[in-house]
C-alpha positions in Angstrom: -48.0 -25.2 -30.4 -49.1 -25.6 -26.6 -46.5 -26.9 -24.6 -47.5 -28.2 -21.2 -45.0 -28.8 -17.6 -45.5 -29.3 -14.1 -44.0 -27.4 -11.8 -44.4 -29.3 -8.7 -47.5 -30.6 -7.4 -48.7 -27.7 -6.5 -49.8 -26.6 -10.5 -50.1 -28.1 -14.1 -48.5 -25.2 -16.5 -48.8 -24.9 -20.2 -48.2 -22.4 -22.9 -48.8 -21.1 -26.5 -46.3 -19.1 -27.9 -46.6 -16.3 -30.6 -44.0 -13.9 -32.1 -43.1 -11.7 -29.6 -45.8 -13.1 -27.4 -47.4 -15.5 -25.1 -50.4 -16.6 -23.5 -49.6 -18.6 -20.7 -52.1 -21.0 -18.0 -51.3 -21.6 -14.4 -53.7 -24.3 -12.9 -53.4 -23.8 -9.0 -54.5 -27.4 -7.1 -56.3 -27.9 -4.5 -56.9 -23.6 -4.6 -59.5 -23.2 -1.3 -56.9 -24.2 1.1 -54.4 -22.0 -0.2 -56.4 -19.3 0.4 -56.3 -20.0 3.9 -52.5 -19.5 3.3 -50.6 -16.6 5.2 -50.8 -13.0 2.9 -47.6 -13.0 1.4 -47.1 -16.6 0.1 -47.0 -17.0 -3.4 -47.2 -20.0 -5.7 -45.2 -19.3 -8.5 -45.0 -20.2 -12.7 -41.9 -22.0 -14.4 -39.8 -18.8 -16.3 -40.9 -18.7 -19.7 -39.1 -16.3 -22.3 -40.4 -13.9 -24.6 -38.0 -13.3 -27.6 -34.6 -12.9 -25.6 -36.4 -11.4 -22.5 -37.2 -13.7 -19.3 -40.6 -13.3 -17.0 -42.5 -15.5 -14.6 -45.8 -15.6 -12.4 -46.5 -15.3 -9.2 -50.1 -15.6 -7.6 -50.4 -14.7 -3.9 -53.8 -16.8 -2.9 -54.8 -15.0 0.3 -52.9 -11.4 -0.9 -49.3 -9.8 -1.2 -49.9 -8.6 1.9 -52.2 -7.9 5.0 -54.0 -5.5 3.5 -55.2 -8.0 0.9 -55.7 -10.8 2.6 -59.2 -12.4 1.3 -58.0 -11.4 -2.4 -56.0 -13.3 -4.8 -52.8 -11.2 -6.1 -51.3 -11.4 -9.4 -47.8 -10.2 -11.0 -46.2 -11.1 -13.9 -42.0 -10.4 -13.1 -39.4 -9.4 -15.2 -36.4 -11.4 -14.5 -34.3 -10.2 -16.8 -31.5 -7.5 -16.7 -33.3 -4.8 -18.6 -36.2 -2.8 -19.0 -38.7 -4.1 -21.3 -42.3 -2.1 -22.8 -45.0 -4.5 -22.9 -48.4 -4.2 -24.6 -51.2 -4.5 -22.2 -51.4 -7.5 -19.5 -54.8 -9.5 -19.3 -55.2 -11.5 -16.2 -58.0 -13.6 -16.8 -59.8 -16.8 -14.6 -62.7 -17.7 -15.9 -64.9 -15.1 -16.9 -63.6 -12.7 -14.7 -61.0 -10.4 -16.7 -58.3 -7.5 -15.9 -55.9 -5.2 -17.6 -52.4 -3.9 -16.7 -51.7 -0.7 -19.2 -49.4 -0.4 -21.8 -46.3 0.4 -20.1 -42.0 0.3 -19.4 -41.5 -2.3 -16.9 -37.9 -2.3 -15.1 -35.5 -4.8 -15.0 -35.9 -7.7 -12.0 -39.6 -5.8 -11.4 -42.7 -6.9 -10.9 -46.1 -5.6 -11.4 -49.7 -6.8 -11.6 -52.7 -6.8 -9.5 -52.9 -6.2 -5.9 -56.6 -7.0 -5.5 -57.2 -9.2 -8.5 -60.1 -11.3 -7.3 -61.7 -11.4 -4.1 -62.0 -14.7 -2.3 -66.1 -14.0 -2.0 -65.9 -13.4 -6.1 -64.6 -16.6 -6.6 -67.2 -18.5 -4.5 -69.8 -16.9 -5.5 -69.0 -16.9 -9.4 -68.3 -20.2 -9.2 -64.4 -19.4 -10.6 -63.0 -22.9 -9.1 -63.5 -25.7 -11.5 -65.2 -29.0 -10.1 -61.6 -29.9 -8.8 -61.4 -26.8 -7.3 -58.3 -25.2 -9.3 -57.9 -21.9 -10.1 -56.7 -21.8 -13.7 -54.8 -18.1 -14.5 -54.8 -17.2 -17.9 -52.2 -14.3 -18.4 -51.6 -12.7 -22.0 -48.7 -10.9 -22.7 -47.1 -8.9 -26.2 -43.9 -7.7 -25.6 -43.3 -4.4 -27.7 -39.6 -3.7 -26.7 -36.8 -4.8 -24.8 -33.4 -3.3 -24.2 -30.6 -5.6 -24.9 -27.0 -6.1 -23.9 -24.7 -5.7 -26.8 -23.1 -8.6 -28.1 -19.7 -6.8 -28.9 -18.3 -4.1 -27.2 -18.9 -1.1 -29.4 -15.3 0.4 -29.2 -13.4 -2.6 -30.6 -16.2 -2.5 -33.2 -16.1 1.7 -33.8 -12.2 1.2 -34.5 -12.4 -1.5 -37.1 -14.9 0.7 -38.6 -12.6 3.6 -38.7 -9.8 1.4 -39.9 -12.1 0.7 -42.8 -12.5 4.0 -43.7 -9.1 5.0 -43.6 -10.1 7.5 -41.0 -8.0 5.7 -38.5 -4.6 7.2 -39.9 -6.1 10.0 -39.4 -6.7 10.0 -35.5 
């Protein structure tokens, strides 16, 4: 099932979910004047969750930073509490395709690509649609995630030993 939402008018989000997965779209209005933008402002997705684990995505039109200013930037964030392994990350717009490994990725972190697509690649592959959105295509598996216990253990351990009869002994 693809479910769709709009963030604000600045994108048109939608979605398809899979067990412990998701591919998810970001369309990005009105995308050649953002990359006039100052580096270091983002446009960023709606939270979507993976199994019990919560991410979002941010896009940085003209770079994270001034070292990539005339690039587009690309994370995907973890905003939950824990650490989570994820299988790899495919950034994709258009044609034009990139991988993050296979990796652990820390609780409240982000990580993606610096230098995703240049603002030259984009004019010159034509990676704007007739509108002149840039639609962000991001895949994601999730492998593991740590998880907060739902009960503490010790109240847990010592109706276990009660069960037992090992309490009496203790």
């Amino acid at each position: 099932m693809i479910a769709e939402s709009r963030m604000s008018s600045l994108t048109h989000e939608w979605h398809l979910k899979r067990e412990n997965g998701i591919k998810y779209w970001i369309q990005i209005r009105n995308f050649t004047k953002k990359m006039n933008w100052r580096s270091g402002k983002e446009v960023y997705s709606r939270r979507f969750k993976i199994s019990e684990s919560v991410f979002r995505i941010d896009v940085y039109p003209n770079g994270i930073s001034a070292k990539e200013k005339g690039h587009v930037s690309v994370y995907l964030c973890n905003e939950s509490n824990w650490r989570v392994k994820l299988s790899d990350v495919t950034f994709a717009v258009v044609g034009h395709k990139r991988i993050c490994e296979s990796d652990y990725y820390q609780a409240e972190g982000s990580w993606g690509l610096d230098q995703f697509v240049s603002h030259e690649q984009i004019e010159d592959e034509g990676l704007l649609d007739e509108d002149g959105e840039f639609t962000l295509e991001i895949d994601v598996q999730l492998q593991e995630e740590e998880g907060v216990a739902s009960r503490p253990i010790d109240i847990e351990g010592d109706d276990l030993l009660a069960v037992i009869g090992l309490g009496e002994l203790l």
